[in-house]
N, C-alpha and C positions, 0 to 999 in steps of 0.2 A: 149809842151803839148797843147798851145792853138790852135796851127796849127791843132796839132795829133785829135785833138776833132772835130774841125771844118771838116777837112776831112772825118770823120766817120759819119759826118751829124749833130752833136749837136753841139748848140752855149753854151761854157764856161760862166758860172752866179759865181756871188759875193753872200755873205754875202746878202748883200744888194738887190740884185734882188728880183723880185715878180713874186709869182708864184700862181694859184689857183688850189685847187686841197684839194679833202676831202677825207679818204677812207670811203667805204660803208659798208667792211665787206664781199665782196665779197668771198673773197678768191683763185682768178683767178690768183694773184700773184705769189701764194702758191704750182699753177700747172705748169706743161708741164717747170719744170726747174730743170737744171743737172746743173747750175752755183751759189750756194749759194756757197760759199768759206768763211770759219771761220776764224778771225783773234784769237789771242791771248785774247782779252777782250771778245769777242763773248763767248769760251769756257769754260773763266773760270767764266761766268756769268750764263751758261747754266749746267753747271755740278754744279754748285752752286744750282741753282733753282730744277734740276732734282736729287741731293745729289750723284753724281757717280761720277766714276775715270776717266781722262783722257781713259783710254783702255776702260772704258765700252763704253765711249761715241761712241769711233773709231767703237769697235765692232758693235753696235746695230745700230750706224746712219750713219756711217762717211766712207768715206775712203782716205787714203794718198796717195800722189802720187807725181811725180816732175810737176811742171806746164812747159810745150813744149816751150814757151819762158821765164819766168822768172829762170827756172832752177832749182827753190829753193823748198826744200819738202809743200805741200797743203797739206789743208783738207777740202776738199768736204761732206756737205749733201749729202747721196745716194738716190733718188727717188726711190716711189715706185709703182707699179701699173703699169697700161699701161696709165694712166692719169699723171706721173713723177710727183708725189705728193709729196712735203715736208716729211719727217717723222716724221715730229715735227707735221702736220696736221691731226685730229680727229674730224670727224662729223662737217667737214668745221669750224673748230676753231686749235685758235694755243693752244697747250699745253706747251709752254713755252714764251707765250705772254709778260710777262714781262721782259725777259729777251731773247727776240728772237735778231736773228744776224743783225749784222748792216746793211747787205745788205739788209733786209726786213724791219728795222727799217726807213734808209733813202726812202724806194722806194716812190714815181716815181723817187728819185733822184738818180744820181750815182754818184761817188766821186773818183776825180783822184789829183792825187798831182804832183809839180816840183821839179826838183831838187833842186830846193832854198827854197823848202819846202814849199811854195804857197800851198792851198787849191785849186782845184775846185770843181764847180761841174755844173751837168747837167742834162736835164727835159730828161728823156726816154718818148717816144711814145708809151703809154698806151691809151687803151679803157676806162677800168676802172675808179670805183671814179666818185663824183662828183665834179663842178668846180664851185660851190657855195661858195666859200673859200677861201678868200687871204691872204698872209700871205708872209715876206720877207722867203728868203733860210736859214737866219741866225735864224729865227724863229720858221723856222719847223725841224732843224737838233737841237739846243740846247733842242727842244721840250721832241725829244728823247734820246738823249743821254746825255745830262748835259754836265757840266764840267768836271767833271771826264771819262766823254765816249770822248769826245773831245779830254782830253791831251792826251790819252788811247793811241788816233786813232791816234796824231805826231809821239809818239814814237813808233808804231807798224810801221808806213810809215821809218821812222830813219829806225827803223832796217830791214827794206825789202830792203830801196836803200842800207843801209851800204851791208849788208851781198848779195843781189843781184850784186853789182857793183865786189865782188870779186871773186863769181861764174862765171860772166862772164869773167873776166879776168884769173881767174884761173881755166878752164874747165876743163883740164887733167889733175890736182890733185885730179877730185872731185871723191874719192873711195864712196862705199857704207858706208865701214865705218866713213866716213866726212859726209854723207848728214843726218846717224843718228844721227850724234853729232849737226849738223846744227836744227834738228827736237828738240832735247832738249833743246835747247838753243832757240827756238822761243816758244815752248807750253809746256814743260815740266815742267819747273819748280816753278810754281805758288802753293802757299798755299792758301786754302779758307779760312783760318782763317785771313789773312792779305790781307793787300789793294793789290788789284791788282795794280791802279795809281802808287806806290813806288816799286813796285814789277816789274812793264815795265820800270821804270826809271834804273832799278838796270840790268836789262835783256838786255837792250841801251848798257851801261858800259861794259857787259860780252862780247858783241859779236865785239865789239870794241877792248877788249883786247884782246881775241881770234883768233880776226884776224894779232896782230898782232905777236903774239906768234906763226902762223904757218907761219910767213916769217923763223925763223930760228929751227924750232921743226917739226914734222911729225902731224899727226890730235892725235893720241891719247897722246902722250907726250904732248900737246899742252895744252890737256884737264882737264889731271891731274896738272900741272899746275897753272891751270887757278883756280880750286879748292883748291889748296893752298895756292892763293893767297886770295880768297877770303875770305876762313876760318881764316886766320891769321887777315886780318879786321874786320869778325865778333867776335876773341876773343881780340880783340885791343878796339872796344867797349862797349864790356860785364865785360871790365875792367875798363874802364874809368868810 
Protein backbone atom coordinates (compact mmCIF):
# COMPACT_ATOMS: atom_id res chain seq x y z
CA UNK A 1 0.00 0.00 0.00
CA UNK A 2 2.74 2.38 0.66
CA UNK A 3 4.35 1.70 -2.84
CA UNK A 4 0.46 1.88 -4.37
CA UNK A 5 0.14 5.52 -2.62
CA UNK A 6 3.46 6.85 -3.57
CA UNK A 7 2.84 5.87 -7.22
CA UNK A 8 -0.52 7.65 -7.35
CA UNK A 9 1.59 10.73 -6.28
CA UNK A 10 0.93 10.99 -2.27
CA UNK A 11 3.32 10.40 0.36
CA UNK A 12 1.68 7.83 3.16
CA UNK A 13 1.42 9.97 6.81
CA UNK A 14 1.20 8.51 10.39
CA UNK A 15 -0.80 9.21 13.26
CA UNK A 16 1.83 11.34 14.12
CA UNK A 17 2.36 13.50 11.05
CA UNK A 18 1.65 17.40 10.63
CA UNK A 19 -0.44 18.65 8.60
CA UNK A 20 -1.90 22.55 8.34
CA UNK A 21 -4.98 22.98 7.04
CA UNK A 22 -8.50 24.71 8.29
CA UNK A 23 -11.71 24.41 6.49
CA UNK A 24 -13.37 27.73 5.54
CA UNK A 25 -16.78 26.64 4.91
CA UNK A 26 -16.39 26.89 1.51
CA UNK A 27 -18.15 24.18 0.31
CA UNK A 28 -16.14 23.34 -3.04
CA UNK A 29 -15.52 19.88 -1.42
CA UNK A 30 -19.10 19.47 -1.60
CA UNK A 31 -18.93 19.90 -5.61
CA UNK A 32 -18.07 18.51 -8.94
CA UNK A 33 -17.91 14.85 -6.93
CA UNK A 34 -19.53 11.38 -8.19
CA UNK A 35 -16.88 9.58 -5.41
CA UNK A 36 -18.49 10.04 -1.80
CA UNK A 37 -18.98 6.14 -1.09
CA UNK A 38 -20.94 5.34 2.35
CA UNK A 39 -19.50 2.84 4.63
CA UNK A 40 -21.75 1.13 7.11
CA UNK A 41 -21.22 3.80 9.94
CA UNK A 42 -21.75 6.59 7.49
CA UNK A 43 -25.46 5.26 6.96
CA UNK A 44 -26.38 4.36 9.86
CA UNK A 45 -25.37 7.73 11.36
CA UNK A 46 -27.12 9.56 8.62
CA UNK A 47 -30.36 7.83 8.49
CA UNK A 48 -30.23 8.39 12.21
CA UNK A 49 -29.74 12.15 11.90
CA UNK A 50 -32.23 12.36 8.91
CA UNK A 51 -34.94 9.51 10.96
CA UNK A 52 -35.30 7.18 7.54
CA UNK A 53 -34.97 3.70 6.19
CA UNK A 54 -32.04 2.36 4.66
CA UNK A 55 -34.34 2.29 1.10
CA UNK A 56 -35.37 5.93 1.81
CA UNK A 57 -31.97 6.81 1.96
CA UNK A 58 -30.98 4.67 -1.44
CA UNK A 59 -34.01 6.12 -2.92
CA UNK A 60 -33.89 9.98 -2.49
CA UNK A 61 -29.72 10.18 -2.29
CA UNK A 62 -28.02 7.02 -3.07
CA UNK A 63 -27.37 4.49 -5.60
CA UNK A 64 -25.85 0.87 -5.46
CA UNK A 65 -23.81 -0.54 -7.65
CA UNK A 66 -20.68 -3.27 -7.76
CA UNK A 67 -17.50 -1.17 -7.57
CA UNK A 68 -15.24 -2.20 -11.26
CA UNK A 69 -12.41 -3.40 -9.13
CA UNK A 70 -13.36 -4.30 -5.66
CA UNK A 71 -16.32 -6.32 -6.98
CA UNK A 72 -18.27 -5.98 -3.69
CA UNK A 73 -21.97 -4.11 -3.94
CA UNK A 74 -21.34 0.34 -3.10
CA UNK A 75 -23.32 2.91 -2.28
CA UNK A 76 -22.64 6.17 -3.80
CA UNK A 77 -24.09 9.89 -2.99
CA UNK A 78 -25.82 10.75 -6.45
CA UNK A 79 -24.84 14.29 -7.48
CA UNK A 80 -26.92 16.59 -8.43
CA UNK A 81 -27.02 19.49 -10.88
CA UNK A 82 -24.85 20.25 -13.49
CA UNK A 83 -22.42 21.69 -10.61
CA UNK A 84 -22.39 17.41 -9.10
CA UNK A 85 -23.48 18.80 -5.84
CA UNK A 86 -23.56 16.57 -2.79
CA UNK A 87 -27.29 15.94 -2.01
CA UNK A 88 -26.91 16.40 1.36
CA UNK A 89 -25.77 20.19 0.12
CA UNK A 90 -28.40 23.32 0.76
CA UNK A 91 -27.79 26.96 0.30
CA UNK A 92 -24.01 25.95 0.51
CA UNK A 93 -24.43 24.12 3.97
CA UNK A 94 -24.43 20.41 4.72
CA UNK A 95 -27.90 19.24 6.10
CA UNK A 96 -26.49 16.53 7.72
CA UNK A 97 -23.40 18.22 9.13
CA UNK A 98 -23.20 16.20 12.07
CA UNK A 99 -23.35 13.29 10.95
CA UNK A 100 -21.96 13.61 7.36
CA UNK A 101 -19.74 10.69 5.58
CA UNK A 102 -16.36 9.99 6.60
CA UNK A 103 -15.08 10.83 3.35
CA UNK A 104 -15.99 14.48 3.85
CA UNK A 105 -15.47 14.18 7.38
CA UNK A 106 -11.52 13.16 6.94
CA UNK A 107 -11.16 15.58 3.85
CA UNK A 108 -8.32 16.94 2.81
CA UNK A 109 -7.42 13.53 4.14
CA UNK A 110 -8.00 10.10 2.48
CA UNK A 111 -7.48 6.88 4.14
CA UNK A 112 -6.32 3.65 2.84
CA UNK A 113 -5.52 0.63 5.03
CA UNK A 114 -3.09 -2.83 4.75
CA UNK A 115 -3.47 -5.96 4.79
CA UNK A 116 -2.09 -6.25 8.21
CA UNK A 117 -4.54 -3.82 9.03
CA UNK A 118 -2.08 -0.70 9.27
CA UNK A 119 -3.96 2.76 8.98
CA UNK A 120 -2.98 5.25 6.29
CA UNK A 121 -3.36 8.16 5.26
CA UNK A 122 -2.82 10.93 2.81
CA UNK A 123 -2.94 14.94 2.10
CA UNK A 124 -5.09 15.34 -1.21
CA UNK A 125 -4.12 18.38 -3.36
CA UNK A 126 -6.73 20.94 -2.57
CA UNK A 127 -7.11 24.67 -3.29
CA UNK A 128 -9.23 25.14 -0.62
CA UNK A 129 -9.08 25.84 3.18
CA UNK A 130 -6.86 27.72 4.99
CA UNK A 131 -3.32 26.58 6.17
CA UNK A 132 -3.40 28.72 9.34
CA UNK A 133 -3.68 25.48 11.34
CA UNK A 134 -1.52 22.73 12.49
CA UNK A 135 -2.41 19.92 13.99
CA UNK A 136 -0.97 16.11 13.85
CA UNK A 137 -3.18 13.49 11.47
CA UNK A 138 -4.01 11.67 14.72
CA UNK A 139 -5.61 14.95 15.84
CA UNK A 140 -7.64 15.91 13.08
CA UNK A 141 -9.29 12.25 12.21
CA UNK A 142 -10.08 11.54 16.22
CA UNK A 143 -11.43 15.25 15.91
CA UNK A 144 -13.99 13.87 13.90
CA UNK A 145 -14.75 10.68 14.38
CA UNK A 146 -13.97 9.62 17.90
CA UNK A 147 -13.40 6.43 19.16
CA UNK A 148 -16.22 4.85 18.24
CA UNK A 149 -15.96 6.34 14.52
CA UNK A 150 -12.49 4.92 14.59
CA UNK A 151 -13.21 1.22 15.67
CA UNK A 152 -16.27 1.63 13.34
CA UNK A 153 -13.82 2.32 10.38
CA UNK A 154 -11.27 -1.28 11.47
CA UNK A 155 -14.16 -3.29 11.34
CA UNK A 156 -15.76 -1.82 8.20
CA UNK A 157 -11.98 -2.27 6.55
CA UNK A 158 -12.07 -6.22 8.27
CA UNK A 159 -15.06 -6.77 6.39
CA UNK A 160 -14.21 -5.24 2.91
CA UNK A 161 -10.71 -7.13 2.83
CA UNK A 162 -12.51 -10.33 4.53
CA UNK A 163 -15.48 -10.39 2.14
CA UNK A 164 -13.42 -8.63 -0.95
CA UNK A 165 -10.62 -11.32 -0.75
CA UNK A 166 -13.33 -14.05 -1.42
CA UNK A 167 -15.12 -12.24 -4.15
CA UNK A 168 -11.99 -12.14 -5.80
CA UNK A 169 -11.25 -15.46 -5.42
CA UNK A 170 -14.58 -16.62 -5.95
CA UNK A 171 -15.91 -14.71 -9.16
CA UNK A 172 -17.88 -17.17 -10.85
CA UNK A 173 -20.04 -17.98 -7.80
CA UNK A 174 -20.84 -14.53 -7.43
CA UNK A 175 -24.95 -14.81 -8.59
CA UNK A 176 -27.15 -11.74 -8.24
CA UNK A 177 -28.58 -13.63 -5.66
CA UNK A 178 -24.98 -13.71 -3.54
CA UNK A 179 -24.15 -10.10 -4.21
CA UNK A 180 -27.75 -9.32 -2.37
CA UNK A 181 -26.98 -11.30 0.37
CA UNK A 182 -23.45 -9.71 0.46
CA UNK A 183 -25.52 -6.04 0.50
CA UNK A 184 -27.15 -7.19 3.71
CA UNK A 185 -24.85 -8.44 5.40
CA UNK A 186 -22.50 -5.00 4.99
CA UNK A 187 -25.53 -2.28 5.44
CA UNK A 188 -28.59 -4.06 6.10
CA UNK A 189 -28.81 -4.88 9.30
CA UNK A 190 -28.29 -2.25 11.83
CA UNK A 191 -30.77 -1.09 14.54
CA UNK A 192 -30.93 2.72 15.41
CA UNK A 193 -31.85 1.92 18.66
CA UNK A 194 -28.42 0.13 19.35
CA UNK A 195 -24.92 0.89 19.09
CA UNK A 196 -23.76 0.73 15.95
CA UNK A 197 -19.71 -0.08 17.33
CA UNK A 198 -21.26 -3.72 18.85
CA UNK A 199 -23.41 -4.04 15.88
CA UNK A 200 -20.00 -3.86 13.24
CA UNK A 201 -18.41 -6.00 15.67
CA UNK A 202 -21.34 -8.71 15.43
CA UNK A 203 -21.53 -7.78 11.29
CA UNK A 204 -17.33 -8.91 11.46
CA UNK A 205 -18.57 -12.41 12.91
CA UNK A 206 -21.50 -12.88 10.22
CA UNK A 207 -19.62 -12.37 7.34
CA UNK A 208 -16.86 -14.50 8.58
CA UNK A 209 -19.23 -17.30 9.21
CA UNK A 210 -20.87 -16.89 6.06
CA UNK A 211 -18.15 -17.27 4.17
CA UNK A 212 -17.43 -20.02 5.54
CA UNK A 213 -20.82 -21.83 5.34
CA UNK A 214 -20.66 -21.24 1.39
CA UNK A 215 -17.44 -23.50 1.14
CA UNK A 216 -20.08 -26.49 1.60
CA UNK A 217 -23.82 -24.79 1.11
CA UNK A 218 -25.03 -22.76 -2.07
CA UNK A 219 -25.67 -18.59 -1.04
CA UNK A 220 -29.12 -19.05 0.08
CA UNK A 221 -28.86 -22.39 2.15
CA UNK A 222 -25.89 -20.62 3.48
CA UNK A 223 -27.99 -17.72 4.70
CA UNK A 224 -30.68 -19.45 6.36
CA UNK A 225 -28.13 -20.93 8.14
CA UNK A 226 -26.24 -18.40 9.19
CA UNK A 227 -29.66 -17.13 10.87
CA UNK A 228 -29.97 -20.00 12.92
CA UNK A 229 -27.17 -19.79 14.07
CA UNK A 230 -27.27 -16.71 15.30
CA UNK A 231 -30.79 -16.67 16.76
CA UNK A 232 -29.93 -19.79 18.75
CA UNK A 233 -27.04 -17.27 20.44
CA UNK A 234 -29.36 -14.61 20.89
CA UNK A 235 -31.99 -17.07 22.80
CA UNK A 236 -28.79 -18.71 24.63
CA UNK A 237 -28.44 -15.28 26.06
CA UNK A 238 -31.88 -13.92 26.78
CA UNK A 239 -31.64 -17.00 28.81
CA UNK A 240 -28.62 -16.88 30.71
Amino acid sequence: MYNKLRKMGYEPMSEKSKMRFRCDGCGKCCKNREDIILNAYDIFRIRKKLDITLEELIQKYAAVYIGPTSKMPLIRLLPVGEEKRCPFLFLNKCIVHEAKPTICGLFPLGRAYTEKKEVLYFLQDVSCGERDNTQTVGEWVSGFLGEEGIQCGKYWNYMVIRLGNWIHQNENKCTEELYNIFFILLYANYDLQHSIEQQMEIACKCIDKYIELLDEHDAGQALELLFEEMSEKESSVGQS
